[in-house]
C-alpha positions as CSV (number, residue, x, y, z in Angstrom):
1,X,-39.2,-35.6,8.0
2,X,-35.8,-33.9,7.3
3,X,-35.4,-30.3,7.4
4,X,-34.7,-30.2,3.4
5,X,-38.1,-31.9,2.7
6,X,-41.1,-29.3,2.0
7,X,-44.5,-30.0,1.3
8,X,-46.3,-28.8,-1.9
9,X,-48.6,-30.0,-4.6
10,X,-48.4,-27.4,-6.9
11,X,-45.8,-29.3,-9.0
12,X,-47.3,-32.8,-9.0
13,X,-49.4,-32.1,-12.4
14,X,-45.8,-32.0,-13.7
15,X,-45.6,-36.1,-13.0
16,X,-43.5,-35.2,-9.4
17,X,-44.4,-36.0,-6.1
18,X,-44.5,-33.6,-2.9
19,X,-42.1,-33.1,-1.2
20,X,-39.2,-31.7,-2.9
21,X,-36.2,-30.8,-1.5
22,X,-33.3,-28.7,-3.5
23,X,-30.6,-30.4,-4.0
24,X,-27.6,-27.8,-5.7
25,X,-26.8,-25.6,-8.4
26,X,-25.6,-26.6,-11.9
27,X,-24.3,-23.0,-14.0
28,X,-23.6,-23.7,-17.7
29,X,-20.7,-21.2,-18.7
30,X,-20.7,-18.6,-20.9
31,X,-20.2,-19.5,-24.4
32,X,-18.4,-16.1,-24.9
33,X,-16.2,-16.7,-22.4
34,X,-12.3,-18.4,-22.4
35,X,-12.5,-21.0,-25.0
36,X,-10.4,-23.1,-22.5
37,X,-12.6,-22.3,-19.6
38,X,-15.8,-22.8,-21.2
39,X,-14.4,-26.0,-22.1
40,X,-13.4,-27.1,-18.6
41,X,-16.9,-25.5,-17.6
42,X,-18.6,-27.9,-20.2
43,X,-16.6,-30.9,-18.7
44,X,-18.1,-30.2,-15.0
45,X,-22.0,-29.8,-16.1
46,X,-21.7,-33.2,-17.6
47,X,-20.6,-34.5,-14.3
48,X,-22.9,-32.7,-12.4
49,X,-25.7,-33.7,-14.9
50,X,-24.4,-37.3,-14.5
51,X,-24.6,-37.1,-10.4
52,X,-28.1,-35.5,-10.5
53,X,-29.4,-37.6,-13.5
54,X,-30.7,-34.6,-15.4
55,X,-29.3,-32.4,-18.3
56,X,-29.6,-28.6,-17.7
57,X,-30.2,-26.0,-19.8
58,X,-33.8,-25.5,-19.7
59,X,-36.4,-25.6,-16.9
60,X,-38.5,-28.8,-16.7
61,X,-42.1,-26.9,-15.9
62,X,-42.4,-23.8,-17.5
63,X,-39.2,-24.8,-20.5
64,X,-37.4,-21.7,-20.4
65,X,-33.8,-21.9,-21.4
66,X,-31.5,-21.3,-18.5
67,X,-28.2,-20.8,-17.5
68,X,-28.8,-21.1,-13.6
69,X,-30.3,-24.8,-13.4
70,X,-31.7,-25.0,-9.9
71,X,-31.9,-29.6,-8.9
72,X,-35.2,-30.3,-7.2
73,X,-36.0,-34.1,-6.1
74,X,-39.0,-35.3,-5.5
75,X,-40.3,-37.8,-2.5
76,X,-39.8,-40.8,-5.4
77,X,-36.5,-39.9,-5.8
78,X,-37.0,-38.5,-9.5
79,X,-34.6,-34.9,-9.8
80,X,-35.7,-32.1,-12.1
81,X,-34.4,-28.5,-13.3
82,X,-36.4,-25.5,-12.3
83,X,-35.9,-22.2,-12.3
84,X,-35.6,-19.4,-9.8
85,X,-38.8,-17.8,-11.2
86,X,-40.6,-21.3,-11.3
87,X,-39.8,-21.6,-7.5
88,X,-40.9,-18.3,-6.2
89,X,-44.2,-18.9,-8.8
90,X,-44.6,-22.4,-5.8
91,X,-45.1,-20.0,-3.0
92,X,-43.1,-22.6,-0.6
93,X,-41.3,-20.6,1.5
94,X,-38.6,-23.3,2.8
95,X,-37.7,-24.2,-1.2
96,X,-37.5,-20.6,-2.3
97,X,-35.3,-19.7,0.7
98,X,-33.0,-22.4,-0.4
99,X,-32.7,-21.5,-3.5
100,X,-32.2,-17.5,-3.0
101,X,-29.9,-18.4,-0.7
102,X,-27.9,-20.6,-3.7
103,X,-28.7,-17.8,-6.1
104,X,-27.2,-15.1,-3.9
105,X,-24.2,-17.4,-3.2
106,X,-24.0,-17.5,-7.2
107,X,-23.7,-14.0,-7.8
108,X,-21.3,-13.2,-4.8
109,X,-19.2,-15.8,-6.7
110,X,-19.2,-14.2,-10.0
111,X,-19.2,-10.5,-8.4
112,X,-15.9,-11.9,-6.3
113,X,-14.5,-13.6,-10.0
114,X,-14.7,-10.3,-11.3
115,X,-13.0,-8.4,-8.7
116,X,-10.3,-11.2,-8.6
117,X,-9.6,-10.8,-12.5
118,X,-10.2,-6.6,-12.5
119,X,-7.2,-7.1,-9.7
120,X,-5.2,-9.3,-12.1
121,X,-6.0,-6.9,-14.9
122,X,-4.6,-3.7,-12.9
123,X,-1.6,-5.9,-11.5
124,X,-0.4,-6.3,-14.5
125,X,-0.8,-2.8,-16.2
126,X,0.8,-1.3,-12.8
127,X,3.8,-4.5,-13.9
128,X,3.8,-3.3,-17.5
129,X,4.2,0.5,-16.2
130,X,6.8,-0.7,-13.7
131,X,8.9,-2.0,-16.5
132,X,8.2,0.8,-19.1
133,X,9.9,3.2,-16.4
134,X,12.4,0.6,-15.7
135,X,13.2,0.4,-19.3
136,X,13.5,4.4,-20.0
137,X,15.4,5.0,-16.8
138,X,18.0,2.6,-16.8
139,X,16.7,-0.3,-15.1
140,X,15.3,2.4,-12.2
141,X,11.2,2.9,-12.0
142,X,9.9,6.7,-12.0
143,X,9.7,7.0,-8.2
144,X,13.4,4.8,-8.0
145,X,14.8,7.6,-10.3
146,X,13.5,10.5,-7.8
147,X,14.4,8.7,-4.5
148,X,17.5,8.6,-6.1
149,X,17.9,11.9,-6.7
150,X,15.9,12.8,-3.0
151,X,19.2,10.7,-1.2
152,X,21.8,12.3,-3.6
153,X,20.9,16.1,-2.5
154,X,20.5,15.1,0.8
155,X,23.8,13.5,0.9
156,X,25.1,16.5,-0.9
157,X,24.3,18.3,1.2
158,X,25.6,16.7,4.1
159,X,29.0,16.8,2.5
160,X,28.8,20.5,2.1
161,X,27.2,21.6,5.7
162,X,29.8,19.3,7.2
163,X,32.5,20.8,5.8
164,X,31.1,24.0,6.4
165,X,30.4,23.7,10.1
166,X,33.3,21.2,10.5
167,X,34.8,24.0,13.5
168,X,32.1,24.0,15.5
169,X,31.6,20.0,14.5
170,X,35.4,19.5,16.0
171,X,34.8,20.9,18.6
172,X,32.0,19.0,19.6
173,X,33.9,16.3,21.7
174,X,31.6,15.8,24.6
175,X,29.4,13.6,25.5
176,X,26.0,13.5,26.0
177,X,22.8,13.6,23.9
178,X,22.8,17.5,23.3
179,X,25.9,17.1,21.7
180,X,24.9,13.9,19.5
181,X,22.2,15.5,18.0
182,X,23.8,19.0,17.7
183,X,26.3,16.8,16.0
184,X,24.1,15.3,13.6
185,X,22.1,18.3,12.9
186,X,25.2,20.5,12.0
187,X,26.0,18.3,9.1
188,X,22.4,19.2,7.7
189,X,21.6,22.9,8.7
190,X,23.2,26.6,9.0
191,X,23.7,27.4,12.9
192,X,22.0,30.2,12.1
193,X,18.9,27.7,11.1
194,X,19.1,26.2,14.9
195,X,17.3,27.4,18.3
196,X,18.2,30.3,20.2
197,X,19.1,28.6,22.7
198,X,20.9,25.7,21.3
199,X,23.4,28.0,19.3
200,X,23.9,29.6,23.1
201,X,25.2,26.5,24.2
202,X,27.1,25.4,21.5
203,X,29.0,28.6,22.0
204,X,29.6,28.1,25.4
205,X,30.9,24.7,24.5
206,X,32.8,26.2,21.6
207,X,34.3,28.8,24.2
208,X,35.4,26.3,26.6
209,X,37.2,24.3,24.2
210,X,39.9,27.7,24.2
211,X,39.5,28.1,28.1
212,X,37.8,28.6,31.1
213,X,34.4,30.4,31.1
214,X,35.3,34.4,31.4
215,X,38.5,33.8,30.6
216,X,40.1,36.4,28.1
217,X,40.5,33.2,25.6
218,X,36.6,32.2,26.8
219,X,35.5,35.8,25.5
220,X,38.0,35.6,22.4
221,X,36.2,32.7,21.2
222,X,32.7,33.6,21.8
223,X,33.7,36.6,19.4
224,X,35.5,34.2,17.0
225,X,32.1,32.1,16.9
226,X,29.8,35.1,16.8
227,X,31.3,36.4,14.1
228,X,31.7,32.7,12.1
229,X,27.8,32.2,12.4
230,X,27.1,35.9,11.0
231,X,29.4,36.4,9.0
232,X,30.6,40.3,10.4
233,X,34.1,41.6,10.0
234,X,36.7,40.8,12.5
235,X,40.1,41.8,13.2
236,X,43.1,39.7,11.9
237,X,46.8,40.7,12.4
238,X,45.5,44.6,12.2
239,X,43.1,43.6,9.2
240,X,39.6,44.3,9.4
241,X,38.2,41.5,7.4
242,X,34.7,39.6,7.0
243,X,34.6,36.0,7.6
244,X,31.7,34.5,5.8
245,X,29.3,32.6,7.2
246,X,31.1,29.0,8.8
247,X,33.8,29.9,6.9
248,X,37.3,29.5,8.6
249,X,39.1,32.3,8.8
250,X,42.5,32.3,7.3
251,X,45.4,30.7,9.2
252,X,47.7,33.7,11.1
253,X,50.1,33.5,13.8
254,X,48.5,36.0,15.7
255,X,44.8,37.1,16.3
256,X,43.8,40.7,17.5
257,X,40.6,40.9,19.4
């Protein structure tokens, strides 16, 4: 005897004969549904009643409409709708674990069709919203507009920092890592803004660009950059003046330490 075949009697006043085996699932759709789809729904039942030779829609013991037609076939071959209620009522536990197991499969179905169209329904407000942003900002979404605006002060400010640290930047000619990213993060920050001890070393490197370390030039320039990053007053030509901060001092033909 095949697996699918299970013994019962309960059924055989009905005109069937044990056993019965389950043979599939036959939904008819929702009339409220798509008009197209519950067309194309319609088309598939008839088939399926065809295949089966039944026509679903109520239960063939008990008569209750349904919309979950559960195929049974008995040992003579004759198929009949039942159901789920009408096969827990049998007691058989085979046939009923055959058919949870179809009605289970059922409502994952319909519980995954609704996820599936909630997903197409917030796709396409999220699309709509897209284009309403796209539509009041010039062809630029909401967050396009701010990115925008996020790259355009940054760049800004590259442009100004560089030009305002563009002394110590030029003078910056070695090589090495240190000066790549002291380099890079001069066109973005005040010295001032830097470590300790990376502004030391970028004045010994400054200082070194004028002459040899503890050289009168050496110390000159440590001054000079000293006073660039803070800003203090220095002496020019016999003038006391204050160099802001990065700022280069004003062109002379002589410089009085």
């Amino acid at each position: 005897m095949s697996d699918e075949l299970v013994v019962t009697h309960k059924w055989e006043k009905f005109g069937y004969k044990a056993p019965f085996k389950f043979l599939g699932l036959i939904q008819l759709p929702n009339p409220e549904g798509n008009p197209h789809a519950v067309e194309q729904q319609y088309k598939i039942v008839a088939k399926q009643n065809k295949q089966f030779g039944v026509f679903a829609g109520s239960c063939n013991l008990c008569g209750n409409g349904l919309m979950n037609n559960f195929v049974v076939g008995d040992a003579e071959g004759t198929n009949f709708i039942v159901g789920c209620d009408c096969v827990r009522h049998l007691d058989d536990v085979k046939l009923i674990t055959r058919v949870e197991k179809a009605e289970k499969d059922r409502k994952r179905a319909i519980r995954r069709a609704k996820a599936e169209e909630l997903q197409k329904i917030r796709q396409a407000e999220w699309a709509a919203e897209q284009q309403a942003q796209r539509d009041r900002n010039g062809g630029l979404t909401d967050w396009e507009v701010e990115d925008k605006a996020r790259k355009q002060a940054k760049e800004d400010k590259r442009i100004a920092m560089t030009a305002k640290n563009s002394w110590l930047i030029d003078a910056l000619t070695r090589s090495g890592s240190f000066v790549y990213d002291m380099r890079y993060e001069l066109q973005f920050n005040e010295i001032e803004d830097l470590s300790p001890r990376a502004v030391d070393i970028l004045k010994d490197i400054y200082a070194k660009s004028f002459g040899r370390r503890n050289s009168k030039k050496y110390e000159a320039a440590c001054e000079d950059f000293d006073a660039r990053v803070a800003g203090e007053k220095i002496t020019l030509n016999g003038n006391m003046i204050e160099v802001p901060v990065g700022q280069e001092p004003p062109v002379t033909d002589e410089k009085k330490w």
